[in-house]
Every structure is written in C-alpha cells, then in structure tokens.
C-alpha atoms as one frame of an Amber mdcrd trajectory, in Angstrom:
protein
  24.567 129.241  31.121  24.956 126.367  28.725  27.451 123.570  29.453  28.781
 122.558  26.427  29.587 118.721  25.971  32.170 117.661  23.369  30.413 114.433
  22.317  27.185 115.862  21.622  28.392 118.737  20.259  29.787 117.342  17.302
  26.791 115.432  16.123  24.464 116.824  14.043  21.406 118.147  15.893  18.992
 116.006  14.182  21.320 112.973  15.520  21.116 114.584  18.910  17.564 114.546
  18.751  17.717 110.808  17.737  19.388 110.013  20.491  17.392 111.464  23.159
  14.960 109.454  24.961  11.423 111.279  25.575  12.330 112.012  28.612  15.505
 113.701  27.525  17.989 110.535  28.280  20.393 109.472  25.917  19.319 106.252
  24.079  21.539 102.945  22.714  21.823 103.855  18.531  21.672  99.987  18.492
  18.533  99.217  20.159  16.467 101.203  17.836  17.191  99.074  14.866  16.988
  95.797  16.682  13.457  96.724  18.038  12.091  97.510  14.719  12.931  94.110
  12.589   9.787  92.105  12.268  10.200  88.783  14.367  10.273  85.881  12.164
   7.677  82.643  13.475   9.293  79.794  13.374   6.551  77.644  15.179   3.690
  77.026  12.279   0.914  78.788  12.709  -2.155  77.058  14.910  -4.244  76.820
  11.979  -1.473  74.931  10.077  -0.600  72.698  12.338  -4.918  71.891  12.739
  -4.582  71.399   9.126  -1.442  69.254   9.516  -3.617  67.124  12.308  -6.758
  66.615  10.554  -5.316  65.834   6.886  -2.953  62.995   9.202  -6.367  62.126
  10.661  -7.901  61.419   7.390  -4.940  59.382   5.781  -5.274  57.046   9.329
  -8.711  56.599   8.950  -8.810  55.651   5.591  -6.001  53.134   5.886  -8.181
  52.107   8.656 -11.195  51.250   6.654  -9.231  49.524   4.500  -7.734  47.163
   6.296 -10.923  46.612   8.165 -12.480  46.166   4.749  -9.935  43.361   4.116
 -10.185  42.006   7.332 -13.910  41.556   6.241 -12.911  39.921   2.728 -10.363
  37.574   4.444 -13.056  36.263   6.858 -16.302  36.084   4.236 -13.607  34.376
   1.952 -12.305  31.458   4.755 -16.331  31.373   6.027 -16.763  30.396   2.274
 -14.110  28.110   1.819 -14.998  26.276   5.389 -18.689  25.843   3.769 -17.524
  24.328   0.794 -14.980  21.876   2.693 -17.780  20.770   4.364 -20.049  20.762
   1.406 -17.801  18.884  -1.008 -16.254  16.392   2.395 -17.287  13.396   1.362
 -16.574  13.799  -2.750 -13.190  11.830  -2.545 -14.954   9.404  -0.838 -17.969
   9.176  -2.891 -16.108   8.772  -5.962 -13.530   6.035  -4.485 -16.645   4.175
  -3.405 -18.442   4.135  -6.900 -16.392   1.425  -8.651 -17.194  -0.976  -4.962
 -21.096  -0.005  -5.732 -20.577  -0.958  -9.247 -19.045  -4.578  -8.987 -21.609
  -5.638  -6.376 -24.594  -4.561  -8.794 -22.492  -6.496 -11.585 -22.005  -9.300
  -9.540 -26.193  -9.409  -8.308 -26.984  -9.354 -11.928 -24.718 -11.816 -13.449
 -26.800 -14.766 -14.691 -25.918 -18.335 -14.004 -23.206 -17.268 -11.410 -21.361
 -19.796 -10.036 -19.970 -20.355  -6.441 -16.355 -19.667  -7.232 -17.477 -17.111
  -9.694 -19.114 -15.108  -7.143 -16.342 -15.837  -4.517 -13.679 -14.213  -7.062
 -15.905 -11.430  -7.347 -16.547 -10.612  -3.678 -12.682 -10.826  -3.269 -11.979
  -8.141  -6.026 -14.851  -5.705  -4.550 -13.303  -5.874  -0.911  -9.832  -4.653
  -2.378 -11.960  -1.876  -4.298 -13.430  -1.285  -0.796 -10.116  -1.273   1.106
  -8.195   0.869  -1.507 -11.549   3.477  -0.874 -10.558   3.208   2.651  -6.700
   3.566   2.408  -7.607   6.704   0.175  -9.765   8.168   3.153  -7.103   7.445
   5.695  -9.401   4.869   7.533  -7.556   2.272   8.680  -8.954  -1.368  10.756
  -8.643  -1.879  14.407  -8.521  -5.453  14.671  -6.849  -5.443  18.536  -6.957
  -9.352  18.687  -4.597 -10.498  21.379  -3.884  -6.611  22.592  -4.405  -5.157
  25.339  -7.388  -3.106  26.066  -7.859   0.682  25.482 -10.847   2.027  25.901
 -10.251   4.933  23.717 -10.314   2.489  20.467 -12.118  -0.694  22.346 -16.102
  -1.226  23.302 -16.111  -4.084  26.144 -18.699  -6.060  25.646 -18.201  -9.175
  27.975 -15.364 -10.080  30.175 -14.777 -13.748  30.845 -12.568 -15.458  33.037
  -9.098 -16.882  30.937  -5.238 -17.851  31.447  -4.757 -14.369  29.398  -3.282
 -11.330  31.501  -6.412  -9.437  32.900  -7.803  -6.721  30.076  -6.196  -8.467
  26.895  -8.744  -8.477  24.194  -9.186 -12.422  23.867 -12.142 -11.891  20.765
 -13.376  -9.427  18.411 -16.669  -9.460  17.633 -16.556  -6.452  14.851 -13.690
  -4.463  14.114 -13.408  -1.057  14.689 -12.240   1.762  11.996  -9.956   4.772
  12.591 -10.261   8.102  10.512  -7.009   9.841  10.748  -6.696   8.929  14.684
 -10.309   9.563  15.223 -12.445   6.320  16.166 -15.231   6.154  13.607 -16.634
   3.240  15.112 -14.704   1.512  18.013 -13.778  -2.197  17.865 -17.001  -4.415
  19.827 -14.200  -7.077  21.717 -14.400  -9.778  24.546 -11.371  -8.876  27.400
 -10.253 -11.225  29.900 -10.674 -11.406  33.501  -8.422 -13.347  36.479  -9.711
 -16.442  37.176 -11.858 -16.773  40.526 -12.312 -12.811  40.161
C-alpha cells in the first residue's frame, strides 16, 4: 500500500526526483543553487601579490641607489671644494700683500734717496701692510699696561714693580690675532710683588 502525500503529489515527478536526497530525503530547493555559484576571490592571488612585492622591491632599491649615488656626488663635490679652500687660502692675502712687496723694492732702488724721502716711504708701505692685515682679519695685540692672559701673552721675564702682580709692564714684540686665533702671541715683561 502506497501512502499518498498531498505535497509531493502535486509536483511533477521529475521535481520529486530533484528533491530527493540520495538517500531518499527531501532536500532544501535553495541550497542547490547556492552550492553551485563559483566563489568569487577577493584576496589577490599569491603570485600577484609576489609580483606586487618584488616590483615595490625594485622601485625601493633604485631610489636607493640614487640617493646613495648623490650622497656620493655631495661628498666628492664638498671633498673638492675643501681642497681648493685650502689650495687657493692664502690668494686674498697674496694679492693684498703685492702692492707692500712692490713699494719696498721701489723704495731699495730709488737713487739718491734721501732720509725724509725714505721715511715717507716706509710710512706709506706700513699702511699698505696694515690695510693687507685688516683685509685678512689680523688684528695687533699690543697688551701694554693689561693684564696678563696667557692665551694671547708669552711671559718672558717677570720683574719686581709698584704695578698690580701679572700686568704686562713691557712688550717686547707684539702679538697678531687671526680671527680670534693667536698667530703669534705677544713676547711681554709682567710684574711681580715686590719682596716676592
């Protein structure tokens, strides 16, 4: 004997069939379709995203060698610009001192020079020489009547004097200052207490 069920009965037997499991079981019409739509990826694929990596690899290395390769200009360029400071130091100088070279070969080879002659002449070379010197930023340390540093000063005696203790009381050759470096310091005479 056949039960008869209303639902099934009024489907079409190839419908039936359709929704019968293997096993005989009724199946969901609506998990069929679901089951057979291709999945879409939506992660890239491994290979792109290697690709992706390597071509990102490449742009950072190249930007890499060439910013070392200007790093390497910069320095060759400053290492060549320190060389010729220190090649071409002393042009300024040179040239400043060529008009002071000048009037003392002018003055040695004046004939018939006379005393006042030659004195007017030594005058107007000096300010040629100090001008040179004000041009080079080297300035006199004459410390006369100063008290003593030793970072500008050379001792060379002390002697006893009514002057406070370390004043420079005589100067025995001036000293010259390069743009607050000592060139050559001042050779001076200090005092010293009395009985001391």
């Amino acid at each position: 004997m056949q039960q008869d069920n209303p639902a099934t009965d009024a489907l079409p037997e190839a419908d039936q069939q359709d929704q019968m499991s293997t096993d005989g079981a009724p199946t969901d019409a609506s998990a069929a379709p679901a089951a057979e739509a291709p999945q879409v990826d939506t992660m890239p694929s491994l290979e792109e995203a290697l690709r992706l990596a390597e071509q990102r690899a490449s742009e950072h290395h190249d930007a890499w060698l060439r910013a070392k390769a200007e790093t390497e200009n910069v320095r060759r360029r400053a290492q060549e610009d320190v060389a010729k400071a220190h090649k071409f130091a002393g042009e300024k100088f040179a040239q400043a001192m060529l008009p002071v070279k000048d009037s003392l070969e002018a003055a040695l080879a004046t004939e018939n020079a006379t005393i006042e002659s030659l004195r007017e002449g030594v005058e107007l070379t000096l300010k040629q020489l100090e001008s040179a010197f004000s041009g080079a930023s080297v300035s006199e340390e004459n410390p006369a009547g100063q008290r003593f540093d030793p970072n500008l000063h050379q001792a060379i005696s002390a002697i006893e004097s009514d002057a406070e203790p370390n004043t420079v009381i005589d100067v025995l050759q001036k000293g010259y200052v390069m743009s607050d470096r000592v060139i050559r310091p001042a050779l001076v005479v200090v005092s010293k207490a009395r009985g001391a």
